[in-house]
C-alpha positions in Angstrom: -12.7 25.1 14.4 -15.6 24.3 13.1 -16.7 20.1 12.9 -17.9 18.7 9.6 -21.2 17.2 9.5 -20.6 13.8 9.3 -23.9 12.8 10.7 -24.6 10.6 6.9 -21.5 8.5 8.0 -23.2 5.8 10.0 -21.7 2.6 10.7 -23.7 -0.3 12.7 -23.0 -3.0 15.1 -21.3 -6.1 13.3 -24.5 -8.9 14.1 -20.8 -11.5 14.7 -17.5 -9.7 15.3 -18.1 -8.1 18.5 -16.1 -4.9 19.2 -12.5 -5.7 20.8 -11.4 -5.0 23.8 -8.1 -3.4 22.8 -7.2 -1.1 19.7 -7.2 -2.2 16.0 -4.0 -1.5 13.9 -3.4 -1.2 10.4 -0.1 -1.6 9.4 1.0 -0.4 5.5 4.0 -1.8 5.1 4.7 0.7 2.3 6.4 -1.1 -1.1 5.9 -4.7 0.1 4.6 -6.6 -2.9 4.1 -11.0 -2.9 6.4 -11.9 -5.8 8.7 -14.7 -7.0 10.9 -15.8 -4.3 14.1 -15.4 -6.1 17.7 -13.9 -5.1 16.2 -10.7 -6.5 13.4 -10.1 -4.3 14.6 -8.2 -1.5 12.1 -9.8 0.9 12.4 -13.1 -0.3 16.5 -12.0 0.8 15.6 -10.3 3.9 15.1 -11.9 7.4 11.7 -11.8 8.1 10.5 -14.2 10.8 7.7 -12.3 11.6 6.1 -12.1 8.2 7.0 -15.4 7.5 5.0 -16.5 10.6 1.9 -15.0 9.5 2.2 -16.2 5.9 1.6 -20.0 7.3 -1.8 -19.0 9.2 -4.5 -20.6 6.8 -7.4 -18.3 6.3 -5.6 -15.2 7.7 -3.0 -14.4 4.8 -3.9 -13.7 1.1 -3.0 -10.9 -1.3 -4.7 -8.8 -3.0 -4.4 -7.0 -6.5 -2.7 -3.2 -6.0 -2.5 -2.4 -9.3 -4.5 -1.5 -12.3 -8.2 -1.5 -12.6 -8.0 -2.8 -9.0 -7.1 0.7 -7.8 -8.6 3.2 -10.4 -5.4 3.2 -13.1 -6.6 2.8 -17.1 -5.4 -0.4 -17.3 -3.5 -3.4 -15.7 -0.3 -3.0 -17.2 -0.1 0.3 -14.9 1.6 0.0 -11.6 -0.2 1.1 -8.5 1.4 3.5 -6.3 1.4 4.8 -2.7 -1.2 7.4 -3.7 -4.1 5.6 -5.6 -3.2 2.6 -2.9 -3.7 4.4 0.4 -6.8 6.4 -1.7 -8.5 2.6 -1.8 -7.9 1.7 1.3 -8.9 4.4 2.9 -11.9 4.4 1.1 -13.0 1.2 0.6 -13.9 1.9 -3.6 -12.7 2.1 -6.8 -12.5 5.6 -8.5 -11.1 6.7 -11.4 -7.2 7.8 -10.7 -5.6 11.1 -12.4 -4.3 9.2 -15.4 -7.6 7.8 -16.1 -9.0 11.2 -15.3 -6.8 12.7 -17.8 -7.3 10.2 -20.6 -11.1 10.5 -20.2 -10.9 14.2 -20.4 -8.8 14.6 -23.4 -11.5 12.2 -25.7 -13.6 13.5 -24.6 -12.3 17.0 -25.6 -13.2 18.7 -22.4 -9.6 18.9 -21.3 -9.1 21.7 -23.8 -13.1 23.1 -23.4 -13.0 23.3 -19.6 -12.1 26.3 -17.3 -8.8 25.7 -16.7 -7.5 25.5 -20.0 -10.0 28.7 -21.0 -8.1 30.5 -18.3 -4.7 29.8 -19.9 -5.6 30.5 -23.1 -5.4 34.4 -23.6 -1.5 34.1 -23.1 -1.3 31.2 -26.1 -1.8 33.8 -28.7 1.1 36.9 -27.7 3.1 34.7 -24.8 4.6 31.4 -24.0 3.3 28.9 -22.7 5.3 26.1 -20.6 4.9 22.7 -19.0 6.8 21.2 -16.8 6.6 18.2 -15.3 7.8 14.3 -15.3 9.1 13.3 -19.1 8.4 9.5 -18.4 5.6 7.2 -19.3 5.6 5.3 -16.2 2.0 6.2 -15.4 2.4 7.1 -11.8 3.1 10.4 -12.0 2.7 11.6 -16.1 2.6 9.9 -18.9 4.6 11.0 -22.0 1.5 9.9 -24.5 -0.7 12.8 -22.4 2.2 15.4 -22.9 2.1 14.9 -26.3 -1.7 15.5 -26.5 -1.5 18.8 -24.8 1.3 20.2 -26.9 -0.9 19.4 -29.9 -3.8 20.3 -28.4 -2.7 23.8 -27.6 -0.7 24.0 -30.8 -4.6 24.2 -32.2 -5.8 25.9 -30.1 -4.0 28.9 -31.1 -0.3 28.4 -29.4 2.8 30.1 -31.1 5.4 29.6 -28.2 6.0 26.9 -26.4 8.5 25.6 -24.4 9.1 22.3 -22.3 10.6 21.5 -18.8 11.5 18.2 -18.5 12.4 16.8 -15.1 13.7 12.8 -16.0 12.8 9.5 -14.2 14.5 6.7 -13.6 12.2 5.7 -10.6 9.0 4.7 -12.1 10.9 3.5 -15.3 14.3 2.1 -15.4 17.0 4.4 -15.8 19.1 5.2 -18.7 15.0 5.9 -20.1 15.5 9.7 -20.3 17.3 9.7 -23.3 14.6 7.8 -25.5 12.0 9.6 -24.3 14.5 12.8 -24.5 14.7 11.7 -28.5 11.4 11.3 -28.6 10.5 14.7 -27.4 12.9 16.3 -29.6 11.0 14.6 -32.6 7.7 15.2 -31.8 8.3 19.3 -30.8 10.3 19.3 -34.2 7.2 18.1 -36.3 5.2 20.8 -33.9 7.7 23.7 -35.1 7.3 22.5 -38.6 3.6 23.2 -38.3 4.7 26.9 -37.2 4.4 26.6 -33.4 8.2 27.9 -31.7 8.4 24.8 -29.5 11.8 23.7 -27.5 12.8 21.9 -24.4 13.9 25.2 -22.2 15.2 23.3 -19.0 15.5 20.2 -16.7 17.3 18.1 -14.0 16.3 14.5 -11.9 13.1 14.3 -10.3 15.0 13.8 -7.0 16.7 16.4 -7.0 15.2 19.8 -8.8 11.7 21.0 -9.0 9.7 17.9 -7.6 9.9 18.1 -3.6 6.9 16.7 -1.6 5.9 17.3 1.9 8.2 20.2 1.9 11.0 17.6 3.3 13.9 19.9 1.5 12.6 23.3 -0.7 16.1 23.7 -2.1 14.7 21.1 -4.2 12.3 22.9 -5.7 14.7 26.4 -5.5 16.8 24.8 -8.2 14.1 24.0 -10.2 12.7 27.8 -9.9 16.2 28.7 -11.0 16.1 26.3 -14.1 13.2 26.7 -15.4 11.9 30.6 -14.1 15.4 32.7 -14.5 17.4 30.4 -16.4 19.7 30.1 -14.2 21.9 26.9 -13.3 25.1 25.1 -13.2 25.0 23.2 -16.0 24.4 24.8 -19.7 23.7 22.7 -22.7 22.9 23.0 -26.4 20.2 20.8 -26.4 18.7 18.4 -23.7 19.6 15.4 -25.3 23.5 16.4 -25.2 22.5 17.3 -21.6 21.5 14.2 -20.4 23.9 12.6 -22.3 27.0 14.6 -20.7 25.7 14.6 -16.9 24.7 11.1 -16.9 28.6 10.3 -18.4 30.1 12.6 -15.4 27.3 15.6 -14.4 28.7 15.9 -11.0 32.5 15.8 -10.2 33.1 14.1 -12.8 31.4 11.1 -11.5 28.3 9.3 -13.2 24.6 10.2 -12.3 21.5 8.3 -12.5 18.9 9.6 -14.5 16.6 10.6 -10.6 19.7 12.7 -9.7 20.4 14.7 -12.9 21.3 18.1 -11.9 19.2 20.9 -12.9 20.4 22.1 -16.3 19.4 25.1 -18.8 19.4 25.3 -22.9 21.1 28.2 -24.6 21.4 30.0 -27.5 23.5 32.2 -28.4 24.6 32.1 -24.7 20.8 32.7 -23.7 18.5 30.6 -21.9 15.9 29.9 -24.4 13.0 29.3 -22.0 12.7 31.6 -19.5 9.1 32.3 -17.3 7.9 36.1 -17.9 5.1 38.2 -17.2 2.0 36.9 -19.4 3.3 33.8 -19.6 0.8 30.6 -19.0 2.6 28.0 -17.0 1.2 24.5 -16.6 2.3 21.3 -14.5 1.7 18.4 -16.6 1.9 15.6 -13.3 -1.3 13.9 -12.5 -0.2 13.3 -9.2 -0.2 15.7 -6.8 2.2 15.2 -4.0 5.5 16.2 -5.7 3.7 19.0 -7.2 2.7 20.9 -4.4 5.4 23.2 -3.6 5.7 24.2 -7.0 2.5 25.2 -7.4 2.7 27.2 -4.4 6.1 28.9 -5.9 4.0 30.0 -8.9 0.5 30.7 -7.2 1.3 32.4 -3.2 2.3 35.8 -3.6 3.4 35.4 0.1 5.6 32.9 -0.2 9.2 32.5 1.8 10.2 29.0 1.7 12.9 30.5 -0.7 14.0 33.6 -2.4 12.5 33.5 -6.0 14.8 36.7 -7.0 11.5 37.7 -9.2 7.9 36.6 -8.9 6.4 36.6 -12.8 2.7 37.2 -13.2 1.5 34.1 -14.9 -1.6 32.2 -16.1 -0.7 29.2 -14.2 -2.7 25.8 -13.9 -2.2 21.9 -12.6 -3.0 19.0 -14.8 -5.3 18.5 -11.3 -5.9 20.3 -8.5 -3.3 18.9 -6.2 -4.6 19.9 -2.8 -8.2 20.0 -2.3 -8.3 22.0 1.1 -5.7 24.7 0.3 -7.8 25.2 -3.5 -3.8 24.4 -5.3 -3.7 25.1 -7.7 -6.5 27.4 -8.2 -6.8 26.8 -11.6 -6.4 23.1 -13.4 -7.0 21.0 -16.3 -8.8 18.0 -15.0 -11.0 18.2 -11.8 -9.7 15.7 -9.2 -11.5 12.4 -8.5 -14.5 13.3 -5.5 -13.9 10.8 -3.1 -16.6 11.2 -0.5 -17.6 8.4 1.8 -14.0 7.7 3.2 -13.6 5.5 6.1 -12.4 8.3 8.3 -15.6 10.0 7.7 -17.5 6.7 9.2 -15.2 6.3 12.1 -15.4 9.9 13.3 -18.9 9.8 13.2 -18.9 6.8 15.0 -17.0 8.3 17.5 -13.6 6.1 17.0 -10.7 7.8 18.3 -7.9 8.1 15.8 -3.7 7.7 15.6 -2.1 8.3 12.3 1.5 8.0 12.2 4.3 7.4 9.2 7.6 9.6 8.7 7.7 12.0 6.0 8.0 10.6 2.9 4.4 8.6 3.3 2.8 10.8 5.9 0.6 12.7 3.5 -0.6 8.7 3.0 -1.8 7.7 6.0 -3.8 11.4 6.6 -4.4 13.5 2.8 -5.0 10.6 0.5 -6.0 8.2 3.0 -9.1 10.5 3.8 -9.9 10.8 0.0 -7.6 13.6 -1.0 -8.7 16.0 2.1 -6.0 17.8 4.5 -6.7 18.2 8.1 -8.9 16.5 10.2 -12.7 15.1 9.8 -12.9 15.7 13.5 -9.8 17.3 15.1 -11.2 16.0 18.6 -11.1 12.2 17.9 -8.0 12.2 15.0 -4.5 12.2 15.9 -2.0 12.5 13.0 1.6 12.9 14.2 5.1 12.9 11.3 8.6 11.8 12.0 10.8 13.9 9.7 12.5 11.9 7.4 16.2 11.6 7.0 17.6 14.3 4.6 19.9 11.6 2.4 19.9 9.0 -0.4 17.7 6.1 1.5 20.0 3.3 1.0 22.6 5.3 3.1 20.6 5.0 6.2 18.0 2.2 5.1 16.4 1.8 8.7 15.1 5.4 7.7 12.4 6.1 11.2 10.9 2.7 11.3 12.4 3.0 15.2 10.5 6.2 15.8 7.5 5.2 14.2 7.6 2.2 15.6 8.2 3.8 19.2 5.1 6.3 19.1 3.0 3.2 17.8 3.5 1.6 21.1 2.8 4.4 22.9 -1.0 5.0 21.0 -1.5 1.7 21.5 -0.7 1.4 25.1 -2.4 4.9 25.8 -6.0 3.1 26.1 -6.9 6.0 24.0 -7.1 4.9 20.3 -9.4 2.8 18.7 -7.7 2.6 16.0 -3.9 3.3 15.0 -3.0 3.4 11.9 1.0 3.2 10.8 2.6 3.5 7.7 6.8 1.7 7.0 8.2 3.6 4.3 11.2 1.9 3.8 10.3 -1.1 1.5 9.2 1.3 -0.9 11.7 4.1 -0.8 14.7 2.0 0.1 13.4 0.2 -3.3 13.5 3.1 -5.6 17.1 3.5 -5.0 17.7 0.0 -6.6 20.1 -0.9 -3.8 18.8 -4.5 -3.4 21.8 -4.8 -0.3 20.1 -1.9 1.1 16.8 -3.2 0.7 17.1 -6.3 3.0 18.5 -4.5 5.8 15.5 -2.2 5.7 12.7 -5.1 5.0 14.7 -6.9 7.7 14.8 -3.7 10.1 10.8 -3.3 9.5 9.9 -7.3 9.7 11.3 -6.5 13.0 9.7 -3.4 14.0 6.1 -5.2 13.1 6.9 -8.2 15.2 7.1 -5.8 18.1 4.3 -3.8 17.5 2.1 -7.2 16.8 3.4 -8.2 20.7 1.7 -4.8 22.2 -1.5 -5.5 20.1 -1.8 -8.8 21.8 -0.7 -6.7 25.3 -3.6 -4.5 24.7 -6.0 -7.6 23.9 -6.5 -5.8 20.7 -6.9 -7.1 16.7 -4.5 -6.2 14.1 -4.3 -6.0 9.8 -1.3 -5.7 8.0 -1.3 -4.9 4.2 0.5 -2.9 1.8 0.2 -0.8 -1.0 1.8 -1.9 -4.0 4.9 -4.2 -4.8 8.4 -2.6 -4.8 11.1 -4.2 -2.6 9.8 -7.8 -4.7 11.8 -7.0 -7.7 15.3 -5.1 -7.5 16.6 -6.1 -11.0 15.7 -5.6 -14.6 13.9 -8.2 -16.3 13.8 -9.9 -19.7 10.3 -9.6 -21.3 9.8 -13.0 -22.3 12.4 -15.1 -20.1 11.9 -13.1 -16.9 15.6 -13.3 -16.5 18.1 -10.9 -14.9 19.0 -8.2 -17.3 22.7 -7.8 -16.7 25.5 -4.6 -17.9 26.9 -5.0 -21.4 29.7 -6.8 -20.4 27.7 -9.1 -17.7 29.2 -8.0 -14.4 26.4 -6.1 -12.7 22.8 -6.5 -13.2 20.4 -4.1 -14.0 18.7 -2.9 -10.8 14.5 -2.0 -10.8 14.1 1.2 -9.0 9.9 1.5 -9.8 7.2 -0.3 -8.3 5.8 -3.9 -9.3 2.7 -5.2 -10.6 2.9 -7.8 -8.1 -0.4 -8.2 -5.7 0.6 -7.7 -2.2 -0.2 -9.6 1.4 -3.1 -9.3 3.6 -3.0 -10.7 7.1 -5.6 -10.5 10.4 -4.7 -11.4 14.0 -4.2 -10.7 17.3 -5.3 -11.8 20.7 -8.3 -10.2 20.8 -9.6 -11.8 17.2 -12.2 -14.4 18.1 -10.9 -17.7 16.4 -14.0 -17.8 14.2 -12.8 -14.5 12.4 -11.5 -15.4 8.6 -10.8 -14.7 5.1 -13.6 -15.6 2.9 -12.5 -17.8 0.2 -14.8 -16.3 -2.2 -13.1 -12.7 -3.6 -10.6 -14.3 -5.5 -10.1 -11.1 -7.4 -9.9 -8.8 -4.6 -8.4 -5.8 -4.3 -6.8 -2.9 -2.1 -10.6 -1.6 -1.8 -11.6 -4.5 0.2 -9.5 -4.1 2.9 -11.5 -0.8 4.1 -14.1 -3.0 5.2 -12.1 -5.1 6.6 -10.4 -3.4 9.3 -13.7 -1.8 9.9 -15.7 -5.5 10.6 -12.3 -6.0 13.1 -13.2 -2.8 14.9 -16.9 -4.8 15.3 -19.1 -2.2 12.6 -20.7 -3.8 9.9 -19.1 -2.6 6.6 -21.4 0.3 4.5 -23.1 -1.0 1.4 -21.2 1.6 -0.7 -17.5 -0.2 0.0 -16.1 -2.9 -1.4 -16.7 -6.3 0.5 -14.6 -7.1 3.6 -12.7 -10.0 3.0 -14.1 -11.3 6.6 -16.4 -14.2 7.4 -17.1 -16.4 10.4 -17.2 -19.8 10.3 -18.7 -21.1 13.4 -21.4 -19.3 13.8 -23.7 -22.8 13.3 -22.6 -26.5 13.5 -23.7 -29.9 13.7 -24.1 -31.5 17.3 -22.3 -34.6 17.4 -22.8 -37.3 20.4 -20.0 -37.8 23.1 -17.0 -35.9 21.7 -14.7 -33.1 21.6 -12.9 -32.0 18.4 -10.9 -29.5 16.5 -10.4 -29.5 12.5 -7.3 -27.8 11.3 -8.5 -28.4 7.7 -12.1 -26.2 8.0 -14.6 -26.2 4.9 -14.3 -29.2 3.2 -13.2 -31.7 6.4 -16.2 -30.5 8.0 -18.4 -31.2 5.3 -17.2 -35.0 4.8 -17.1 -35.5 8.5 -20.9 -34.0 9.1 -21.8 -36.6 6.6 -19.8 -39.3 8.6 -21.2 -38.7 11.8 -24.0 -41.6 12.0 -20.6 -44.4 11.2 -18.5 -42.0 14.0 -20.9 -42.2 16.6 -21.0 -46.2 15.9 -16.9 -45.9 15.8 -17.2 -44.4 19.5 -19.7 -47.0 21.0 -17.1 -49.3 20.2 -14.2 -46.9 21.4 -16.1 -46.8 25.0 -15.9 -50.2 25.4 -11.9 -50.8 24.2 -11.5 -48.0 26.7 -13.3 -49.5 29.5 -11.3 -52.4 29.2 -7.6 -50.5 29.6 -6.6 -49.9 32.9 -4.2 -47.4 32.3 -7.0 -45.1 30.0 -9.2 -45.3 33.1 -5.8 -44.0 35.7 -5.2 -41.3 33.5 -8.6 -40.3 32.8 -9.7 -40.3 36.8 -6.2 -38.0 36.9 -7.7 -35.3 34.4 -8.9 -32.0 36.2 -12.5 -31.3 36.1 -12.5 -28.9 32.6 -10.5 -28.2 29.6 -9.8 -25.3 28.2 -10.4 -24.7 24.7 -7.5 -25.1 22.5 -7.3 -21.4 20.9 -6.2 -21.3 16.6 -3.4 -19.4 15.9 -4.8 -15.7 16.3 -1.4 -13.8 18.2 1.6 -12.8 17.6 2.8 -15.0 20.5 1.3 -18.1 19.1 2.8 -17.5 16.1 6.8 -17.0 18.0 6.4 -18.7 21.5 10.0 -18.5 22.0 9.5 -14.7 22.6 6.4 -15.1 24.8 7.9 -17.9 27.0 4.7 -20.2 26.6 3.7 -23.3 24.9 2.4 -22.3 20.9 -0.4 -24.5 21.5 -2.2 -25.8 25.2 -2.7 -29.3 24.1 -4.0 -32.0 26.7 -3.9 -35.5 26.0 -8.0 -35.3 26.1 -8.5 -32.6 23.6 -10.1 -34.3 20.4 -8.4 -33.3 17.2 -9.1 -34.1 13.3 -6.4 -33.3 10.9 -6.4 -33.3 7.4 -2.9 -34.9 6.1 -1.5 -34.2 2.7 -2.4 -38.6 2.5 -6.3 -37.1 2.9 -6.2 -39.0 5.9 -8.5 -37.9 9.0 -7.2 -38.7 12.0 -9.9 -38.2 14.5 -8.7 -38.2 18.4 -12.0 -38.3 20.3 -13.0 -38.3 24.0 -16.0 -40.7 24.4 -18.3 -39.8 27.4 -20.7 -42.4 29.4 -22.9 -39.3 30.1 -23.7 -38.9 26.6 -22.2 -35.1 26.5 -22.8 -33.2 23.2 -20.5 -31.2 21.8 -20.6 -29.2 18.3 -18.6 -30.6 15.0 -16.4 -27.3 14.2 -13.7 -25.8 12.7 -10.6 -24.6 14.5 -12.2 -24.9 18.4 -12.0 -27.4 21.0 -14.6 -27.2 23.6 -14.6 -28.3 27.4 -15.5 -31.4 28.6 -15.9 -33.1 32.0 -12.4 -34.9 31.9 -13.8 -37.2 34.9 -16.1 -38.5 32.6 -13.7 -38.9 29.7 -11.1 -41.5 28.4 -9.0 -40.9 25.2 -8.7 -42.4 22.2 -8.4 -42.2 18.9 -9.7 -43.6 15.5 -8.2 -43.8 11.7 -10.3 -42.9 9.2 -9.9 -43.3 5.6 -11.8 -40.4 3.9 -10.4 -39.8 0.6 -9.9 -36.8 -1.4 -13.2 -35.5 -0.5 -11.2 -34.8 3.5 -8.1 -32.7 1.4 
């Protein structure tokens, strides 16, 4: 095989966060958005002592925006998704995502003058010419507004026959949608026949199961939809699509109701005729933006070798993507809109800097944590240093077995990490976020609970390892399981108020960010200054963990140190739980402290009992270590003290009252020791009496 040049990838030496001793991991707790804590939020619901844990360690939780401009997406009333998220975070920027892609190249006119559309174009005059693809307006995977512009676009561009293959939502928008979007198609391909274009819908089913398969997890999926939409073949056979959808959502499959995900595949007739069948000189396009579900069809149409099913007949088409959906396999040849060029990827960076690799997620979300993690690529930057390894995902409905391969996953992350091989291991929980999309909110605590679980364990071997750790996600999911009222944000309940309306697409919500481990020098931080940060900035920060200095290109890390520098301060020892602001209103208290501790050494010298205890002290202290493990954070699993307190450590603490209560350690040998944040340093207890010291500092403490 031969290695990429990555030699323009070069990452230096952090000047303050050394390089760790153990691995760095990046967790992506996939679907696992910060939203209101209400009976509807499946985390909120779930039990999640771990997470919970790291949410009250100041300056190393946050959230960031996943959603939006923040990731790419036209706009920020557009959900992120697991695609455009993982693209910013392994990438550390902000490109422009399909959608926006497609929008730019429709005004832009280029859509319709560029080679892809050229190519199609012979067969618009004599043949038909199909699209297939997501009827929704969800934005994550089509949007109906760009189908529309393509059917009217080709309709001018010389198009006689066209006809539509609708595969229906219900993930990305709430279900029940597909019939006014199923109207709305009807309407609008009725005012295009008017203008003397033959345009119908030909074919469709649910998006779970017919046509739009990813990761080749199950290609009967996409069989049926070959069957639907290429022969005209299926179980179901309708007059139209709206009396289609209509009947199978009433009782499609043994008589029982279907949601709109799970519509079986289904065929419009006339005259006991499919009316849409795929010929020879026929031009065929996908109308998805995204590529993952879009893959296997496109090899279907495109691989004359092909044998993941038996197509019965193979037409010779002018087929295209909206995008190319697979850079390194060229799939589809042909398409629309070129795919965003994301160069300058971290796992460019880390290969060249020699970091040795572990990707791991189960099937659903392994494409995240490898293809569009490395900027849309497949395979390896350097197959030597990279390790990428897929649990297969459970063939089923996810809320049937909601602990879906967190075990696995979580069982060969222990292993990399322990294997002193990795420098960095990368892990991807999909159950949040496919658990979610079922809108099962029962089954979506057990699985946040099963993966709060799974986390907590693999934070223990980080600490093992003496290693750092990161744990994010990509967008909000499992934060919302229920339908909302536009205005009131109330529960949207059934029509006769038994059941409520359960959310089955992602959330605009922003989603958590935390930093820890053993090996994470106490100093280590978020910055208080990105307010408006985004999934992009977390590229640089896993990179400053591993000890490189993040490239100029990325977005900032959201790292900073904060005791690089202090103030020496006569005779004491201290810690500040309350860091910026208490250190700036004690630094300008010091001269009245060190008068406060003349007159402490003296009360002191006059107690018998401060002078016992003091001549009892061992020689040194330790320093008392801020929260930075998973053990500090749940001593009862580590069978240790949360913090190693003495009665000599010195200790400010900002109280909600803005009072400062300073304990400090007054010395006869005039020992200096630095005013900081968060750290305790070691003194010579022989020389050292406690006491302590009220302060009223005011507001300017908080």
């Amino acid at each position: 095989m031969v290695k990429k040049d990555l030699s323009k990838f070069k990452l230096e030496a952090h000047p303050d966060i050394s390089k760790p001793e153990g691995p760095v991991m990046v967790c992506i707790l996939d679907g696992f958005g910060f939203n209101t804590e209400d009976k509807w939020n499946g985390i909120h619901m779930a039990e999640t002592p771990v997470y919970d844990g790291l949410r009250k360690v100041e300056k190393r939780f946050r959230t960031v925006r996943a959603h939006g401009t923040a990731v790419g997406l036209p706009s920020d009333a557009d959900m992120g998704n697991s695609e455009v998220g993982h693209n910013a975070l392994g990438s550390g920027q902000v490109v422009d995502q399909g959608a926006r892609l497609v929008d730019i190249a429709l005004e832009d006119g280029s859509a319709f003058s560029g080679e892809g559309f050229q190519f199609i174009k012979p067969a618009l005059e004599e043949h038909t010419l199909h699209f297939i693809g997501l009827l929704s307006d969800g934005g994550v995977h089509s949007r109906y507004d760009q189908l529309k512009q393509f059917i009217d676009g080709a309709t001018k561009e010389g198009a006689k026959r066209i006809r539509v293959h609708i595969l229906t939502d219900g993930r990305d928008v709430p279900d029940g949608t597909s019939v006014k979007f199923t109207k709305q198609l009807e309407e609008d391909l009725k005012a295009v026949r008017e203008g003397g274009c033959d345009a119908k819908i030909a074919s469709g089913g649910g998006r779970m199961g017919v046509t739009m398969d990813r990761y080749e997890a199950d290609w009967s999926i996409v069989e049926k939809g070959w069957k639907a939409h290429v022969l005209g073949e299926a179980p179901h056979k309708f007059p139209d699509a709206l009396t289609a959808i209509t009947e199978l959502r009433k009782g499609g499959v043994d008589g029982k109701p279907v949601t709109d995900q799970w519509l079986p595949p289904f065929v419009i007739e006339e005259d006991g005729k499919p009316v849409g069948t795929i010929e020879d000189g026929d031009a065929v396009v996908l109308f998805n933006f995204r590529a993952d579900r879009m893959v296997e069809i496109s090899k279907a149409f495109e691989y004359e070798d092909f044998d993941a099913f038996d197509r019965v007949r193979f037409p010779k088409t002018l087929f295209a993507g909206m995008m190319q959906y697979d850079g390194d396999l060229k799939l589809p040849a042909k398409f629309l809109v070129p795919p965003p060029a994301i160069d300058n990827v971290s796992g460019q960076y880390l290969a060249n800097a020699g970091v040795h690799t572990f990707a791991c997620s189960e099937t659903q979300k392994f494409g995240h944590v490898t293809f569009f993690w490395n900027g849309n690529r497949s395979g390896f930057f350097d197959e030597d240093l990279e390790t990428f390894v897929e649990i297969p995902s459970d063939n089923c409905p996810f809320n049937e077995l909601p602990d879906m391969k967190a075990a696995e996953i979580t069982a060969a992350g222990h292993e990399a990490l322990r294997s002193g091989k990795f420098g960095m291991v990368r892990i991807n929980y999909a159950n949040p976020d496919m658990v979610g999309h079922t809108g099962d909110l029962e089954a979506v605590i057990r699985a946040c609970t099963t993966v709060d679980k799974c986390v907590g364990e693999l934070l223990a071997t980080v600490d093992e390892m003496g290693g750092r750790w990161l744990i994010a996600s990509d967008h909000g999911n499992s934060d919302d399981m229920v339908q909302r009222h536009k205005k009131t944000g109330e529960a949207l309940m059934s029509d006769d108020g038994s059941t409520p309306l359960p959310l089955t697409s992602h959330t605009l919500a922003p989603v958590p960010v935390a930093i820890g481990g053993k090996g994470l020098p106490d100093s280590v931080v978020f910055r208080d200054d990105l307010p408006d940060a985004g999934l992009a900035n977390i590229t640089g920060t896993f990179v400053e963990l591993l000890g490189f200095k993040a490239p100029d290109c990325w977005e900032p890390s959201l790292l900073t140190t904060k005791a690089e520098r202090c103030s020496p301060m006569s005779a004491a020892a201290v810690i500040v739980d309350h860091a910026a602001a208490a250190e700036s209103a004690l630094a300008a208290a010091a001269p009245a402290a060190e008068a406060a501790m003349s007159a402490v050494t003296a009360a002191v010298s006059a107690s018998a009992a401060a002078a016992a205890a003091a001549a009892a002290m061992p020689k040194s202290l330790l320093p008392c270590r801020a929260v930075t493990s998973f053990r500090d954070l749940h001593p009862q699993q580590s069978g240790r003290c949360h913090h190693n307190r003495t009665a000599a450590t010195a200790r400010i603490v900002a109280s909600a009252e803005a009072r400062i209560t300073i304990a400090v350690a007054a010395t006869a040998a005039g020992v200096t020791a630095p005013l900081c944040s968060s750290m305790v340093l070691p003194c010579d207890a022989a020389k050292v009496a406690a006491s302590s010291v009220s302060i009223r500092a005011g507001n300017s403490a908080g």
